[in-house]
TITOR-533102 format. One record per residue: residue in three letters; x, y, z of N, C-alpha, C in turn. Coordinates in steps of 0.05 Angstrom, whole numbers, plus 32768, in hexadecimal, padded with zeros to 4 digits. Example, Ala and Ser with C-alpha at 12.3 -4.5 7.8 and 13.67 -1.06 7.14 Angstrom:
<nodes>
ALA81087F8E809C80F67FA6809C81087FBE809C SER81017FD3808E81117FEB808F81028001809D 
</nodes>
This chain:
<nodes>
UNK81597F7F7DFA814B7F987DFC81327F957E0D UNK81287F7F7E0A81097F7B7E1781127F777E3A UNK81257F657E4181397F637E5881347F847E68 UNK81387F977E5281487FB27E5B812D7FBC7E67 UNK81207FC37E4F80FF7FCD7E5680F67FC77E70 UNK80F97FA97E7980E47FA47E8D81007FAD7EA0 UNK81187FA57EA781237FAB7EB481167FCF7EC2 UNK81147FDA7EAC810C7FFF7EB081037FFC7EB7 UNK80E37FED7EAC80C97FEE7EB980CA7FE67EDB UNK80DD7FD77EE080DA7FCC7EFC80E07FDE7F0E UNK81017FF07F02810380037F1780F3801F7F20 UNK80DF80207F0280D8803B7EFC80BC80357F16 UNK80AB801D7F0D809780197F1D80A080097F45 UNK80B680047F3F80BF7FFE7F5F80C280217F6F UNK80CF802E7F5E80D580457F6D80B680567F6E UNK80A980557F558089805F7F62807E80657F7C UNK8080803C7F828070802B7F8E8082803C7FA8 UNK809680317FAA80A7803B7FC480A080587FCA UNK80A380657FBA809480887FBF807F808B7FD4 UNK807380847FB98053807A7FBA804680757FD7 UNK805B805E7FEB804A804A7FFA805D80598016 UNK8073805E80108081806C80248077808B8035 UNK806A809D8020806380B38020804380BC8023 UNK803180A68015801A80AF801580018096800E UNK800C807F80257FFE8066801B7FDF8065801E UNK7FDE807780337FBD807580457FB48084802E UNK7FB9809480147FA980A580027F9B80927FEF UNK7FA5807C7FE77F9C806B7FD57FAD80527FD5 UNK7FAC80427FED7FB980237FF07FB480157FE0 UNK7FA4800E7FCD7F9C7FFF7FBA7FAA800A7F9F UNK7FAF80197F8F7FBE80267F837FDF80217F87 UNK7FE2802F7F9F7FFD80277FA3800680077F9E UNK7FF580067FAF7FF77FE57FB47FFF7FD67F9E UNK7FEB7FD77F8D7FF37FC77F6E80097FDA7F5D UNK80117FF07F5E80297FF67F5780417FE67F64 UNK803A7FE67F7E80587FD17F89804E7FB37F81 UNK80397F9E7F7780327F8C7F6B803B7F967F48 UNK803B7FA67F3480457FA17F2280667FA17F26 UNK806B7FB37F3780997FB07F3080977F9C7F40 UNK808C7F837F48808D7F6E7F55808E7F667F37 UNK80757F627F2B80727F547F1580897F517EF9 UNK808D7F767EF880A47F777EE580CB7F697EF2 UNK80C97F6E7F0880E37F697F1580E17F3E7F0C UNK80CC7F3B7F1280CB7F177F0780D17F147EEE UNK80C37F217EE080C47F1B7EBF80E47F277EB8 UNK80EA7F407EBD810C7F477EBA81197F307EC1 UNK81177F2D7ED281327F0B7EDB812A7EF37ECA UNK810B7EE77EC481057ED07EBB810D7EDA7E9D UNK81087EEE7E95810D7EF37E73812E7EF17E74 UNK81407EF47E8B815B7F007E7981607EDA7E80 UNK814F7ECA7E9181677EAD7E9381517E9A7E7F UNK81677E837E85815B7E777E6B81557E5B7E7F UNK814D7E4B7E6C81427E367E8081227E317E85 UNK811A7E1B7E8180FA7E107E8380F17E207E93 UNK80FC7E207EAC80F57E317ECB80EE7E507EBF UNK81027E577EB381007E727EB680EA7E7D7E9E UNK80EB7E637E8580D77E737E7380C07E6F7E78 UNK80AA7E627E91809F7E5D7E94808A7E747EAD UNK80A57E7D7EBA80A57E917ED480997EAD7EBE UNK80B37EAF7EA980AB7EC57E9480947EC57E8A UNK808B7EB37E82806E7EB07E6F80597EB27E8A UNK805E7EAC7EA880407EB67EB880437ED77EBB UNK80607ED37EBB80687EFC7ECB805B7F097EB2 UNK805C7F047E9480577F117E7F80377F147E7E UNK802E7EFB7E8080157EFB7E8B7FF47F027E97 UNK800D7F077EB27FFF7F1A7ECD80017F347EC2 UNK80187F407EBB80177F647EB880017F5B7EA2 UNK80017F4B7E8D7FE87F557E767FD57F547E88 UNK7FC97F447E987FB67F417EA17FAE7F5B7EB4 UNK7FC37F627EC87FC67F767ED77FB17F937ECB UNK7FCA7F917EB67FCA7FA97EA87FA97FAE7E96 UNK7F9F7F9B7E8C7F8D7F977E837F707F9F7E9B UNK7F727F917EB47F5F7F917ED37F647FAF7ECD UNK7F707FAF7ED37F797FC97EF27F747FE67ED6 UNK7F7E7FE67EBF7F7C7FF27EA87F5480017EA9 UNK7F457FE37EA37F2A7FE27EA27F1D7FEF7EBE UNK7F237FE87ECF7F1D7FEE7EE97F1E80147EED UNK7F3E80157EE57F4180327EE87F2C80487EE0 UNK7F27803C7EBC7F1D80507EBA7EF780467EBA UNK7EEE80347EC07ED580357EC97ED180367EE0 UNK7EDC803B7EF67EE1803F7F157EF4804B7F1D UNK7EF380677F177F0880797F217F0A807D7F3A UNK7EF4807D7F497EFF807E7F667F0780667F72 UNK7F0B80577F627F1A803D7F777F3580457F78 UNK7F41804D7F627F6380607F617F5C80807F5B UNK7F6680807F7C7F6B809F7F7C7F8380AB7F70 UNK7F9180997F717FAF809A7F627FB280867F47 UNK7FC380917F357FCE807A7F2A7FDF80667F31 UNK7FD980567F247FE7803E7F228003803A7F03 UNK801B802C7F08801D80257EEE800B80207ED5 UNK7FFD80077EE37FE57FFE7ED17FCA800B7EC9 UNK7FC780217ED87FAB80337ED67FB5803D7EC0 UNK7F93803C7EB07F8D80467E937FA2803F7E7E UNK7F9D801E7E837FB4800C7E737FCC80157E6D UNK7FDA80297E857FFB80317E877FFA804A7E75 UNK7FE480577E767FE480727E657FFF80857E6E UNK8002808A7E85801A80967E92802980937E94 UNK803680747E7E8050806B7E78804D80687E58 UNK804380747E46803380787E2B8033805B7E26 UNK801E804A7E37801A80337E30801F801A7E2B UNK804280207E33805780077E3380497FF27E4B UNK80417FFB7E5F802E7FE17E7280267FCA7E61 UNK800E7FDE7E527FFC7FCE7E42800D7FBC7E24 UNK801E7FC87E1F80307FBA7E05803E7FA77E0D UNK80547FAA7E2480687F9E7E2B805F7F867E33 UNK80527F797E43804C7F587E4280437F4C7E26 UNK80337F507E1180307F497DF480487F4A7DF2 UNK80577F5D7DEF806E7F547DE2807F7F3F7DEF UNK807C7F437E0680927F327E1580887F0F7E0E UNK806A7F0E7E14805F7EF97E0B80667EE37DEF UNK80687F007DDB806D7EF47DC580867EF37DBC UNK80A07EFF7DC980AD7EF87DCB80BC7ED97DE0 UNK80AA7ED67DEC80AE7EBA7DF980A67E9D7DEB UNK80967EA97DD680847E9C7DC080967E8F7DAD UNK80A17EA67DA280B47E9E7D8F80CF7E947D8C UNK80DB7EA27DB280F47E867DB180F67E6F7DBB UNK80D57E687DC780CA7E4F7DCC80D17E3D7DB2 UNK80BE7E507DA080BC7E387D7D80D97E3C7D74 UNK80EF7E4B7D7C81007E4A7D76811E7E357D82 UNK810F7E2A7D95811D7E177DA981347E1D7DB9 UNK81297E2C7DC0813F7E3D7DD781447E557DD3 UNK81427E687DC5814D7E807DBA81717E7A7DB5 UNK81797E947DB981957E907DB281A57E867DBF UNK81B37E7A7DB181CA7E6A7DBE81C17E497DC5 UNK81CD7E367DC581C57E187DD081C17E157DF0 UNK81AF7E057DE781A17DFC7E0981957E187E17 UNK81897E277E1081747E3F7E1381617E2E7E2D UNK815A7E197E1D81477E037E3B812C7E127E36 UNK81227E1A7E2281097E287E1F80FF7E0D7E0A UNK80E07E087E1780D17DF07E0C80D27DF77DE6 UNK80DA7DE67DD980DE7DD97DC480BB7DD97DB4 UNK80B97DE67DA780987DE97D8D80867DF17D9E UNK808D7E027DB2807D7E167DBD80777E197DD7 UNK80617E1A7DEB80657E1F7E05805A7E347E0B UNK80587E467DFE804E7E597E0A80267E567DF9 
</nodes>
């Protein structure tokens, strides 16, 4: 399910961004901009969350990360500097315009990386996710 979410999130915020940068980039490049930087971000975390493997839980846990971090910057920023985005962003006003799944979805993803770490691989044998934790 979590796989699915970000999968959405990637196409919902790629096709934004593409709108967005195709149509009206000179209105607010910086805005756009980090809209095509988060479905960057979510398109990483979709692929590193669905494989398994040291590599990939490790890729997951920075992609999960960055959007908190992202989302958190760019969130704060928005709304004490509104004229820096003339437009929204995914991440402006911590993903209010996506009722806040921005701001939720890396915690969860996080802690879900958390727990099939301590769980030593999640499901199934040889998962390859670090063994009593890691994240």
């Amino acid at each position: 399910m979590l796989v699915a979410v970000y999968g959405i999130f990637a196409l919902a915020a790629g096709a934004r961004a593409g709108v967005q940068i195709a149509t009206r980039f000179a209105e607010a490049p910086l805005a756009y901009g980090l809209s095509a930087l988060a479905a960057a971000v979510y398109v990483v975390a979709t692929v590193a969350l669905a494989l398994h493997g040291r590599t990939a839980f490790r890729v997951a846990v920075a992609a999960c990360a960055t959007e908190l971090v992202g989302v958190l910057v760019v969130g704060t920023l928005s709304l004490t500097d509104p004229g820096a985005f003339p437009d929204e962003t995914v991440w402006s006003a911590y993903g209010r315009g996506y009722g806040f799944v921005p701001l939720v979805l890396p915690v969860v993803g996080l802690l879900w990386l958390r727990r099939t770490a301590r769980q030593g691989g999640g499901p199934g044998a040889g998962g390859g996710r670090p063994v009593g934790g890691g994240v």
